[in-house]
N, C-alpha and C positions, 0 to 999 in steps of 0.2 A: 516276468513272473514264472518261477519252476511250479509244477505239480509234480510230484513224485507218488507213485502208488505200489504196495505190495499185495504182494497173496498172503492173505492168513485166514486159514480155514476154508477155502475157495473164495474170498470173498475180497475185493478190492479196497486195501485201505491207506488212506493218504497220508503218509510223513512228512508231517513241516520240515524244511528246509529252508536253513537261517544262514548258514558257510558254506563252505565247503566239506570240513572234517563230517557235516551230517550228510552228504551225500556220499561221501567215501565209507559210510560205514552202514551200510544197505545194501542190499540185493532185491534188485528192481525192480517191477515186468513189464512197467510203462511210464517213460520219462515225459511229461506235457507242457513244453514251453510255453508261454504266450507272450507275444513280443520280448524276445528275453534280451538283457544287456550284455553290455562286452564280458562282464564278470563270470555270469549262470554260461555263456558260451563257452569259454575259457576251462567253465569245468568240466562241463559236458566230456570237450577236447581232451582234456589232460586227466581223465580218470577210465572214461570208456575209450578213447581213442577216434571218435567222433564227428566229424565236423560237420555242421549245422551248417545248412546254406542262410544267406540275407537273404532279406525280403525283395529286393530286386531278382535274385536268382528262381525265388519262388513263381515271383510273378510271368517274367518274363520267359520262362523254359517254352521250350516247343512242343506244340503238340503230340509230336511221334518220339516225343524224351520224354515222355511225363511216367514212365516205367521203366527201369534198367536196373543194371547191378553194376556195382564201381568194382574198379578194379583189385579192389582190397575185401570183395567178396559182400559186401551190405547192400541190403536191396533199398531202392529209392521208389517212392510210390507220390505222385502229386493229384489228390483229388478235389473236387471242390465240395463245401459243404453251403446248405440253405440258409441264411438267417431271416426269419420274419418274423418282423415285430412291429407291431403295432403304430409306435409311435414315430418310426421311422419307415420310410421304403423299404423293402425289399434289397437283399442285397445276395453276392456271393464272394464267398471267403476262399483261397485257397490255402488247403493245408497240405504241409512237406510230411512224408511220413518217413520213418529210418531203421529198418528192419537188420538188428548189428545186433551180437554178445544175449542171443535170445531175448534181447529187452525190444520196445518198441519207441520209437522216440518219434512225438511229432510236434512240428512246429508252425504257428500262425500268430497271425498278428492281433485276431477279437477273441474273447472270449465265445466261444461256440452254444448255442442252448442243446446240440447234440454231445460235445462234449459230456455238458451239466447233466444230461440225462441217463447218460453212460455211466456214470460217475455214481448217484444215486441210485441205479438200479443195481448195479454191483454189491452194492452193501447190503441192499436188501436178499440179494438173491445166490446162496451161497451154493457152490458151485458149479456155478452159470461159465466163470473162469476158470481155464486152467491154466494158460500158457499166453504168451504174447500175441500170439496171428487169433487165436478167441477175442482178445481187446481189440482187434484190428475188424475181425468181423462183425462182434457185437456194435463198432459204429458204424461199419455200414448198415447194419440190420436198423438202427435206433434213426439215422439219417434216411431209411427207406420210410417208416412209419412218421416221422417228424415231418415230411413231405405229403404226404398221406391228408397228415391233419390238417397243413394248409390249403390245400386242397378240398377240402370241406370247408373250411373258409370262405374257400372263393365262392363255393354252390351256396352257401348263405348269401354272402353277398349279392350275388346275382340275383335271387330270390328276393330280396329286398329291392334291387335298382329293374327286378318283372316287374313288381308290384309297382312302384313308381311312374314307370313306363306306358303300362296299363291301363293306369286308372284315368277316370274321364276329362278333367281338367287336367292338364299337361304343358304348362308351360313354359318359355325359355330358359328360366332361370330354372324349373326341375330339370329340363334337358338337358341342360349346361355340367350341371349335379351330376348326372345319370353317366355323362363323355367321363366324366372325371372318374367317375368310380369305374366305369367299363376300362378304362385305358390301364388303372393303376392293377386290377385284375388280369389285365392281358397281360401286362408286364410279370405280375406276381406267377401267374401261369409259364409264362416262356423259361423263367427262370427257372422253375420246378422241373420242365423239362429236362432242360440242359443238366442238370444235377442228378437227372435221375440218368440219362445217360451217361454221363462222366463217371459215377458209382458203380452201372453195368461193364463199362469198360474194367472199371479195378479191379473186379471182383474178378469179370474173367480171367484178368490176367493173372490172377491167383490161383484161379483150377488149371492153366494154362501152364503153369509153373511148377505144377506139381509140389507146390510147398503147402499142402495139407492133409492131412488125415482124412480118413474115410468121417467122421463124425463132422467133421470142419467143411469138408466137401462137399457133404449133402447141408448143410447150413448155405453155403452159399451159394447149390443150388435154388433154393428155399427164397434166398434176397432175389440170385433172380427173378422169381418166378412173382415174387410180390413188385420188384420193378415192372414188369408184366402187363401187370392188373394195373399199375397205375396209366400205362402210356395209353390204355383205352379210357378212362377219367378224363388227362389233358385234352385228348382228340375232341371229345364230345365237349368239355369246356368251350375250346375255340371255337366251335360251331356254333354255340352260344350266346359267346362275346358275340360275334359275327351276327348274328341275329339279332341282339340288343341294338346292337353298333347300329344295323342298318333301320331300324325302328325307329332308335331316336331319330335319324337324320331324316326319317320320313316324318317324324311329327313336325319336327322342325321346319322344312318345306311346307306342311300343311299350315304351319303358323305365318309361314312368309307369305304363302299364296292367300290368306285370310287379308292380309293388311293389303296385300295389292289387288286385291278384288276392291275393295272400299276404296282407293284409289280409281281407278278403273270405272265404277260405276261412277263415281262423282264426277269427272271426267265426263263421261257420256251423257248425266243427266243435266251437267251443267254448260254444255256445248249450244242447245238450243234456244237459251235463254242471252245467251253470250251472240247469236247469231242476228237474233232479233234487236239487241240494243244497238248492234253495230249497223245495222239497218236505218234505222232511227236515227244516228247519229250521222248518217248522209248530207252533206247538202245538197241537199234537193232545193231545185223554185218556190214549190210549195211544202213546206215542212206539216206534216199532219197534226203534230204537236201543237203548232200555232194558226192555221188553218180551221183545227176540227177542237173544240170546247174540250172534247170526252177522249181527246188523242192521249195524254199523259198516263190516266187511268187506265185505257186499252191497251197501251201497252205492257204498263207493270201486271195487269191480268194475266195479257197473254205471256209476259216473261214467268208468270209464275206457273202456270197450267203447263207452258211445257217444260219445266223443270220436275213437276209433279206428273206427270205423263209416266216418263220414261221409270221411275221408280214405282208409280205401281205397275208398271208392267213387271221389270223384274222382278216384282215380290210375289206378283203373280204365278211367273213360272218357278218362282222356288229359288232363285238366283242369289236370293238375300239373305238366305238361312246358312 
């Protein structure tokens, strides 16, 4: 799928594109692939002079390549953006970006909710654009905040799986709950990270570049300075998780050491009644059993007294609570 968007009035607006002849007859300032076919590539190619890398090329570049300029003078920018959504994990996307013929051209494979919010704000806020490296910064601005809010998410979260954690009855299957949402959080978290660094590298290498204006400059000082603020949020998150993490695993222990205590004590109370049958079940000359009238009764007494022994003792000292 193309998006295609112009300036009118400062304000980003999108022209369907159904052929070609409707791309050949605009002026652009931001071309937005999303997994586009051989055909939207094709034109790409043959009207701006373009070439759109695959998705293999995207994925697999290298680290210390994820910034350069080709030989024919067009800047290549590879950043990653955050998706989080609800109904699915946590993910990250990488998008190619293609800084050619003052247009900006970027291409990925999902549909982006930074994109979608770019895209919307634009229209409302008239202008916010003037030029193509403005589109280029207002996503990273929009992908710093959109990180922001998941981020708040997770302090929710968490605040739900304290309160869980916390409260007095706490069982395997809430602690079980608890791993689950702490894990899916730590992940959601690491990923925010990593995105939020990969965006600080862009952006530097934009004031690094000298490819912006004094108004554009101090913008992107600005994203960095909100990247910033966020990497103290992640810090104190994972200290968090780390705290939860280590809470459940102790309730948990305290519920294993409950059932082996009740083990343990039956065990002990049941040794002395087990010592005295086997006593009894000697052959002796004279067996007491049959010797002594009162043998059979005396002993189920005494199996029962010290079986009842040992447990009010340890109720006694608290052992049982």
């Amino acid at each position: 799928m193309i998006n295609v968007f112009v300036l009118q009035n400062g304000r980003l607006s999108q022209i369907n594109i159904e052929n070609r002849a409707d791309l050949e007859n605009i002026a652009p300032v931001w071309v937005d692939l999303t997994d586009p076919n051989e055909d939207e590539r094709d034109w790409v190619k043959s009207i701006y002079g373009v070439t759109l890398p695959g998705e293999d090329e995207v994925k697999d570049i290298e680290a210390s390549a994820r910034y350069y300029e080709a030989d024919n003078g067009d800047l290549h920018l590879r950043t990653d953006f955050l998706i989080d959504d609800d109904d699915e994990p946590a993910s990250i996307v990488t998008v190619a970006f293609i800084l050619a013929r003052d247009i900006l051209f970027s291409v990925h494979t999902l549909d982006l909710p930074v994109f979608r919010l770019v895209r919307m704000r634009a229209r409302s806020r008239p202008g916010s654009i003037v030029d193509y490296k403005d589109v280029l910064l207002d996503l990273y601005a929009t992908d710093a905040e959109y990180s922001a809010d998941a981020l708040e998410g997770i302090y929710q979260n968490l605040e739900d799986v304290s309160r869980s954690v916390l409260k007095k009855d706490f069982s395997d299957q809430d602690a079980a709950a608890a791993l689950n949402s702490i894990a899916q959080e730590e992940d959601l978290n690491g990923r925010i990270r990593r995105n939020m660094m990969d965006t600080r590298r862009a952006v530097s290498f934009l004031m690094r570049g000298r490819l912006l204006n004094a108004d554009q400059f101090e913008e992107a000082r600005q994203i960095l300075r909100d990247i910033e603020s966020l990497d103290g949020h992640t810090s104190f998150l994972f200290d968090k998780i780390n705290f939860l993490m280590d809470a459940t695993v102790g309730f948990i222990n305290i519920n294993q050491n409950k059932i082996i205590k009740i083990f343990s004590v039956a065990s002990v109370a049941f040794l002395p009644p087990t010592l005295i049958a086997s006593i009894y079940g000697m052959n002796f000359r004279i067996l007491p059993e049959l010797q002594w009238d009162l043998g059979y009764p005396f002993a189920l007494v005494l199996m029962l007294a010290s079986a009842v022994t040992p447990f009010w003792y340890f109720r006694r000292r608290g052992w049982l609570k």
